[in-house]
C-alpha positions in Angstrom: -265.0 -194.1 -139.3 -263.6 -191.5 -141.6 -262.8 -189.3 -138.8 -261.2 -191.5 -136.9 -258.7 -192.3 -139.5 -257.6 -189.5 -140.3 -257.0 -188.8 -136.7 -255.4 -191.9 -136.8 -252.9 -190.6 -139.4 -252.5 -187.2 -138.4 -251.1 -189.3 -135.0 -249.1 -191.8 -136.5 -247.3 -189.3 -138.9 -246.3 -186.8 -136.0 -245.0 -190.0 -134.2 -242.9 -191.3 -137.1 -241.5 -188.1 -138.2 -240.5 -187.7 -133.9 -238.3 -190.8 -134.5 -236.6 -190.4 -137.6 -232.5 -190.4 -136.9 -231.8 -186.9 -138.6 -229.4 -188.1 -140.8 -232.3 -188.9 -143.4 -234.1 -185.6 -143.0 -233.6 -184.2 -145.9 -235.5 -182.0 -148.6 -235.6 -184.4 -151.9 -234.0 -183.0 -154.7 -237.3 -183.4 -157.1 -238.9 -181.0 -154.4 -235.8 -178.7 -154.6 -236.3 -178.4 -158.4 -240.1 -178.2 -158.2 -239.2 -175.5 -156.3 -237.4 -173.7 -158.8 -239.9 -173.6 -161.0 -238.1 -176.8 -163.0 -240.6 -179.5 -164.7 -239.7 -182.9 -163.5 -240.9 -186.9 -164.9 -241.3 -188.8 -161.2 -241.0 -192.5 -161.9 -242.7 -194.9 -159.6 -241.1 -198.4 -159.8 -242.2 -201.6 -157.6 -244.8 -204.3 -156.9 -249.0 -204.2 -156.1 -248.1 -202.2 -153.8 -247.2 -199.2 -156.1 -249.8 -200.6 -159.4 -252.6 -202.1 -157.8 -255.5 -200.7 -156.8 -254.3 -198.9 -153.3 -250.8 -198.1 -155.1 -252.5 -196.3 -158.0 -254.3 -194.1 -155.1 -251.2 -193.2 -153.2 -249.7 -192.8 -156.5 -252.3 -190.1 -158.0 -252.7 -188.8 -154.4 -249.4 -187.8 -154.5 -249.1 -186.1 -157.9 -252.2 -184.4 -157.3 -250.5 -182.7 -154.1 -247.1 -181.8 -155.6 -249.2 -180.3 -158.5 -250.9 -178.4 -157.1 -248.4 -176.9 -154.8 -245.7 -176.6 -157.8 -248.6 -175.3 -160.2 -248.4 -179.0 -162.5 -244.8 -178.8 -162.6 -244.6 -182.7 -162.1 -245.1 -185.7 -164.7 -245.4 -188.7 -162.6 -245.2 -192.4 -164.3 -246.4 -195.5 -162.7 -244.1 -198.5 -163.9 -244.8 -200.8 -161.1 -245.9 -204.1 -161.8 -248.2 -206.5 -159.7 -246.7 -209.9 -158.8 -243.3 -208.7 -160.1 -239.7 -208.5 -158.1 -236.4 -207.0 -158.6 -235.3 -209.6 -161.4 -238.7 -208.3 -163.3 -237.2 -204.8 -162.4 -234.3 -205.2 -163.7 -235.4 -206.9 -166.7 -237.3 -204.3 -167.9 -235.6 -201.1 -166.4 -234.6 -199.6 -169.7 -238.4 -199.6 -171.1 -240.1 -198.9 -167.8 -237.8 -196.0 -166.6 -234.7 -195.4 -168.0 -236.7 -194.3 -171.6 -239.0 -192.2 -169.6 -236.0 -190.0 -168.7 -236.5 -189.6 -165.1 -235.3 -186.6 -162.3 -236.2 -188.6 -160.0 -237.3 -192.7 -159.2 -239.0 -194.1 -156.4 -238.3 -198.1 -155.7 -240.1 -200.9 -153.6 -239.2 -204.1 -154.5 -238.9 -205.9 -151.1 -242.1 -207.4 -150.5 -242.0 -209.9 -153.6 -238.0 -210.1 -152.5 -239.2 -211.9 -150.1 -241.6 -213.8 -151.4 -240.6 -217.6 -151.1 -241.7 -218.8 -154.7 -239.4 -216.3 -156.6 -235.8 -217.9 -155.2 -234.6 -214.4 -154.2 -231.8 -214.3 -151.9 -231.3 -211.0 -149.7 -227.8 -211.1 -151.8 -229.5 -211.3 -155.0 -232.4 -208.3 -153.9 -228.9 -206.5 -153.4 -227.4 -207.1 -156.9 -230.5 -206.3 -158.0 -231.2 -203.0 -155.9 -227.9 -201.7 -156.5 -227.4 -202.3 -160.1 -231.1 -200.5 -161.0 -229.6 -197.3 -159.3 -226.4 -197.4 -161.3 -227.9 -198.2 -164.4 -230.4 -195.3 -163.4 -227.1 -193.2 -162.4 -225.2 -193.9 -165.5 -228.1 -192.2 -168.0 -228.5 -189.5 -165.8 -226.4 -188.8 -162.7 -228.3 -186.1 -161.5 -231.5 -188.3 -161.3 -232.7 -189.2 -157.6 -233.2 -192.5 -156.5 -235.4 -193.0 -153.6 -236.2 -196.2 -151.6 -239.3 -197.0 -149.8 -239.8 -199.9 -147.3 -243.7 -200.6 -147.3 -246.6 -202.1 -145.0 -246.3 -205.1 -143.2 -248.4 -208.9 -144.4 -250.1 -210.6 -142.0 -251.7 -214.2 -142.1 -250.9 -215.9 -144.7 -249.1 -213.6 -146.7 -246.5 -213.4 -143.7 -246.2 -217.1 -144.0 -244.9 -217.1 -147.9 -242.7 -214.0 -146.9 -241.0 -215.2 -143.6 -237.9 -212.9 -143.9 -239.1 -210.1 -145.0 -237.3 -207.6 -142.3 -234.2 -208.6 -144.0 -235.2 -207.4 -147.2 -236.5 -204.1 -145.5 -232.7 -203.9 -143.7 -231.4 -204.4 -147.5 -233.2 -200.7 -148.3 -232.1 -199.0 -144.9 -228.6 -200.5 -145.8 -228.2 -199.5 -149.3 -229.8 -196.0 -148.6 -227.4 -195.3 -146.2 -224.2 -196.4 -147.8 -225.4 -194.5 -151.2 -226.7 -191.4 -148.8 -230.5 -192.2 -150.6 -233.8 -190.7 -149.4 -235.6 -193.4 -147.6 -239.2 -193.7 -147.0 -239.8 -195.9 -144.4 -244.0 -196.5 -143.7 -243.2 -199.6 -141.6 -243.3 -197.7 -138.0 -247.1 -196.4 -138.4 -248.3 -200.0 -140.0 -246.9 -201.4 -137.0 -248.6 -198.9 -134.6 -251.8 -200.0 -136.3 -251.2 -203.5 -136.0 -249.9 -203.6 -132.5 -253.7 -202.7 -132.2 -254.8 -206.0 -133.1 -255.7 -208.0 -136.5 -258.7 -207.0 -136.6 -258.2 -203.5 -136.5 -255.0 -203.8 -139.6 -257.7 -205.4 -141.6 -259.9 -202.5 -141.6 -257.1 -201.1 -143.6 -255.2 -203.8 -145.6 -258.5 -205.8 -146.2 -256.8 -208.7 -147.7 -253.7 -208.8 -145.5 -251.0 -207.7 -147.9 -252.3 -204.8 -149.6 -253.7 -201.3 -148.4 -256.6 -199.7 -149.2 -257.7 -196.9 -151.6 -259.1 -194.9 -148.2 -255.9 -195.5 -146.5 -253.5 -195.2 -149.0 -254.9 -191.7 -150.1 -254.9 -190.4 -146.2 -251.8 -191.8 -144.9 -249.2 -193.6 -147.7 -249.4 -190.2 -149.9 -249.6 -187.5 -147.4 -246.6 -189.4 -145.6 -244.5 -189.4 -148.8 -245.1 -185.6 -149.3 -244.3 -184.8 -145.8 -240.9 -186.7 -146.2 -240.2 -185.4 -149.8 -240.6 -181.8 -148.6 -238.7 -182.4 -145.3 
């Protein structure tokens, strides 16, 4: 099973990165200064999906690579929240980043966006979206913002969270008009569940969110691969 996956990965990876417009190939900034041999605070900012089990792998998966290749240059925060949305965001920006005095943020709020129960519009996600980055801007104009559009819910979690495309056409907007990095996993979640339910399962065991296995050998190693493009 384990080798399989990580064939898996090693696929889906070379296939995404083939289809990326090359507009949004572009080394990150926090790599840049990693680079140069400058320490820099990573915030991580978002849902389950960033703090909950799987999100905490990805998370440490990917400190632990840009670490050791930048010889523990980086401090990386996790301030994501489970069950919270861009209101909670920004609610609690100036505690959960702006005080951490951050080079460089990474955001995914789209999938409780879009949850039905929390009343967000796609307008409102906007508002939201766009006023964390300025607020984020405005104490420090050199920090980078990056987006990232997540995995996809099946079953019943599609059900409460029937628009969520248009929240994940909300990121590709905004990072476009405000020339953002974007990290977009959607295109390799889809490739694995154009294979069937079944087979997603296997890696999002409860529908919604991934698991530690796959969020360690294909979220985090994706996320390098785009930072260091």
């Amino acid at each position: 099973m384990k080798h399989s996956l990580i064939s898996l990965n090693t696929f889906i990876i070379l296939a995404v990165s083939s289809l990326l417009p090359l507009g949004v190939i572009a080394q990150s900034k926090l790599v840049k200064n990693l680079k140069a041999g400058k320490h820099q605070v990573l915030v991580v900012y978002g849902t389950s999906l960033s703090a909950g089990e799987g999100g905490r792998a990805w998370v440490d998966s990917v400190d632990r690579a840009l670490n050791k290749e930048f010889h523990g240059l980086l401090t990386t925060i996790n301030s994501a929240k489970s069950a919270m949305w861009s209101t909670w965001g920004v609610q609690n920006l100036e505690d959960s980043v702006i005080k951490k005095k951050p080079d460089a943020v990474l955001i995914e709020f789209s999938m409780n966006d879009a949850f039905l129960n929390y009343k967000t519009s796609v307008e409102l996600a906007r508002i939201n979206l766009n006023y964390m980055i300025d607020r984020i801007k405005l104490d420090n104009p050199n920090c980078e913002v990056i987006l990232q559009i997540m995995n996809i819910p099946i079953n019943k979690h599609t059900e409460v969270r029937p628009e969520l495309m248009k929240y994940y056409d909300l990121y590709r907007q905004v990072a476009e008009r405000r020339s953002l990095l974007l990290i977009d996993h959607l295109p390799h979640w889809q490739r694995i569940l154009d294979q069937g339910k079944d087979m997603y399962l296997k890696y999002v065991p409860d529908g919604l969110h991934p698991g530690v296995e796959i969020a360690r050998t294909l979220i985090a190693p994706y996320i390098v691969k785009r930072l260091e493009e």
